[in-house]
C-alpha positions in Angstrom: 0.0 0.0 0.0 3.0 2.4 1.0 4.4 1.4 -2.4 1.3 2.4 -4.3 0.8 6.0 -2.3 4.5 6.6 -3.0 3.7 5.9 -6.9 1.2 8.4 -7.1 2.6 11.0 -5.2 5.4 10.7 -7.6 2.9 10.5 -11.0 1.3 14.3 -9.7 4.8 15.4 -9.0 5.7 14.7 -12.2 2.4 15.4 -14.3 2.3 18.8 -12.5 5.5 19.8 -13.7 5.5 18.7 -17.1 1.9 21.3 -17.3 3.8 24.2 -15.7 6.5 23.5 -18.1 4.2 23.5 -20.8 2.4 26.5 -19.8 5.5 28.3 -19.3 6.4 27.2 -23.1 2.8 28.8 -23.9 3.2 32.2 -22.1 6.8 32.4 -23.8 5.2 32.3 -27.4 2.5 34.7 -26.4 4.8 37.3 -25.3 6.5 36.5 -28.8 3.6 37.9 -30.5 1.9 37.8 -33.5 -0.6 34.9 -32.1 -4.2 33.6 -32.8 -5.7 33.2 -30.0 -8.9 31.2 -30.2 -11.4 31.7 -27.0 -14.8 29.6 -27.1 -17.3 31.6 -25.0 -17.5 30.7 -20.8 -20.1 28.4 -20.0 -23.7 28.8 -20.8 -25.8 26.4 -19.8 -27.6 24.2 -22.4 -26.8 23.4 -26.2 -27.4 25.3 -29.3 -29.6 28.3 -29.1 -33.3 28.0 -28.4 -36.4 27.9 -30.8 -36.9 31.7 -30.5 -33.4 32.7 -30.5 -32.9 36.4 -31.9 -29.6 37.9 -32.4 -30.7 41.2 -31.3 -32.2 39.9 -27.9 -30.1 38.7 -25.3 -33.0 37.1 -23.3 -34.4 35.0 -26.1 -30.5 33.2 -26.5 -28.1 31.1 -24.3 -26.4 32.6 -22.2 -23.7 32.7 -19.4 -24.9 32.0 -15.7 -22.7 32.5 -12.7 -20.4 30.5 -13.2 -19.7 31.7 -16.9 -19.0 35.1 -15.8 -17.0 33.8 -12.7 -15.3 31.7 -15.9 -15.1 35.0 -17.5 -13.3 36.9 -15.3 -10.6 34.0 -14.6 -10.2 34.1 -18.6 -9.0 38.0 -18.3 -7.3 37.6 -15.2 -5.1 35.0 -17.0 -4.2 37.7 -19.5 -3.4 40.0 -16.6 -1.3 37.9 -15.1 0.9 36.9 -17.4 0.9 40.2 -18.9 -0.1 39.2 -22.4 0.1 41.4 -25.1 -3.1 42.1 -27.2 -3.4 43.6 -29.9 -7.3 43.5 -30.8 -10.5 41.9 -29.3 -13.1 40.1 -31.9 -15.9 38.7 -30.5 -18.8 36.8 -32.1 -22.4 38.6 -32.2 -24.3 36.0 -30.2 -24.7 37.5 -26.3 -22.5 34.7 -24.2 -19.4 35.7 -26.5 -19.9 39.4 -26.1 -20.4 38.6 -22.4 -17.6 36.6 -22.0 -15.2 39.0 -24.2 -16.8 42.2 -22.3 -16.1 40.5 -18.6 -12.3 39.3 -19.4 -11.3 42.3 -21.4 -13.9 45.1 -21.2 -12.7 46.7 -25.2 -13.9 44.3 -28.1 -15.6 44.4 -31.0 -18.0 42.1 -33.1 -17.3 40.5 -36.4 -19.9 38.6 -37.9 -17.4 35.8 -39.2 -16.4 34.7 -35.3 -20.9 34.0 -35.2 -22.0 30.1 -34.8 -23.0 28.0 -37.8 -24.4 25.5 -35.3 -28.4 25.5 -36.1 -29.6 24.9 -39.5 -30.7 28.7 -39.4 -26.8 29.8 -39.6 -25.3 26.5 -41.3 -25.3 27.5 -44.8 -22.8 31.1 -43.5 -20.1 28.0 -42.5 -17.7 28.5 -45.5 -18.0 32.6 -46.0 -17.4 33.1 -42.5 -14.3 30.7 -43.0 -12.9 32.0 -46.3 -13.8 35.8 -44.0 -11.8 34.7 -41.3 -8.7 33.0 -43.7 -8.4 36.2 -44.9 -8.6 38.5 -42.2 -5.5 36.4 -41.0 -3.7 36.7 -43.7 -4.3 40.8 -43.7 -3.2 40.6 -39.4 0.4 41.9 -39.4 0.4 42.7 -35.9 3.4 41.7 -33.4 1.0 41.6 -30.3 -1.6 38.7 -30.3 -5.6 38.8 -31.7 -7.8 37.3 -30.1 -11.2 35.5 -31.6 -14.2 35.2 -28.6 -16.3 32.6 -30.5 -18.1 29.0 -30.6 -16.9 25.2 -30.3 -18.3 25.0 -34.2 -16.1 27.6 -35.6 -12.8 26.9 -33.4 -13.8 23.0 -34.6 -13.6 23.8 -38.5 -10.5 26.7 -38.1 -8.4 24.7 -35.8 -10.0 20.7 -35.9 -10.0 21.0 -31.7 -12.9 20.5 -29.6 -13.0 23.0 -27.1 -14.3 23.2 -23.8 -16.3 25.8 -22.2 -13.9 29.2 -21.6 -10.9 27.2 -23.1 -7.9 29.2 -24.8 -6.7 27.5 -27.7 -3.5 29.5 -29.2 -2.3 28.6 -33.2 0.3 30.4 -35.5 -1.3 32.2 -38.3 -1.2 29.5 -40.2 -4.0 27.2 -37.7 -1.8 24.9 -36.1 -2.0 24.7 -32.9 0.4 26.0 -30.3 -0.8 25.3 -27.1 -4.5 25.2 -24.6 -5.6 26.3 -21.5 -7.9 25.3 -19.9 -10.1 28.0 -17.6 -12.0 25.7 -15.0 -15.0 26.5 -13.7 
């Protein structure tokens, strides 16, 4: 029994450090610059958007609860911390991005490319909103990072990662992928 608790202290020692490592190796390329940084929206409750959903009316959509903005606010507080620079804010129309860009970085803007393509409603805007965001990248010539506020379905097609609920997900301009992290809530 000693034998087995001495093995598993020794598994989190070493699992531990190997994520610190790799978050270190993160934070070092984002203070590099000239990152994509992909950010699917904190946690709202449910899936998809409901029968009545209007872009234009926050109560008739999905959006975050407590812990979302709690979520939220970790999500900025992450940037803070490790000093990150930014260079722009994008966030998608629907309410739990705006909410969840608003919260961690108070200064963003909307683009209509970063919106979901999950319902049937929006499905047919998938490969515009693509090709939009291909080349908006392609234009970015910043040295400080951009970051995209969006949905699982978008950072899905752009980056072929499933997200989590307020995760980071950082890629070169070209869409591979440098590194995650994971905001728990």
């Amino acid at each position: 029994m000693k034998l087995l608790r001495f093995f598993i202290i020794i598994f989190i020692s070493l699992t531990t450090s190997i994520k610190a490592d790799l978050n270190k190796n993160l934070i070092n390329q984002l203070e590099d610059g000239g990152k994509l940084i992909f950010i699917r929206h904190a946690y709202a409750p449910g899936n998809g958007d409901p029968n009545n959903f209007n872009l234009n009316d926050c109560s008739t959509q999905r959006n975050l609860n407590s812990i979302g903005q709690k979520q939220a606010k970790e999500i900025g507080e992450f940037f803070r911390v490790n000093k990150i620079k930014i260079h722009k804010v994008l966030s998608s129309e629907w309410c739990r991005c705006k909410e969840t860009a608003d919260i961690a970085f108070n200064n963003y803007s909307t683009i209509s490319f970063l919106n979901s393509f999950y319902s049937s409603k929006y499905v047919k805007n998938k490969d515009k909103q693509l090709e939009e965001l291909n080349n908006y990248v392609k234009k970015f010539k910043g040295n400080k990072n951009l970051i995209f506020v969006t949905h699982y379905v978008l950072i899905s097609e752009a980056l072929n990662y499933g997200p989590s609920s307020g995760e980071i997900v950082v890629s070169d301009k070209n869409f591979n992928i440098v590194g995650t992290v994971e905001i728990n809530y």
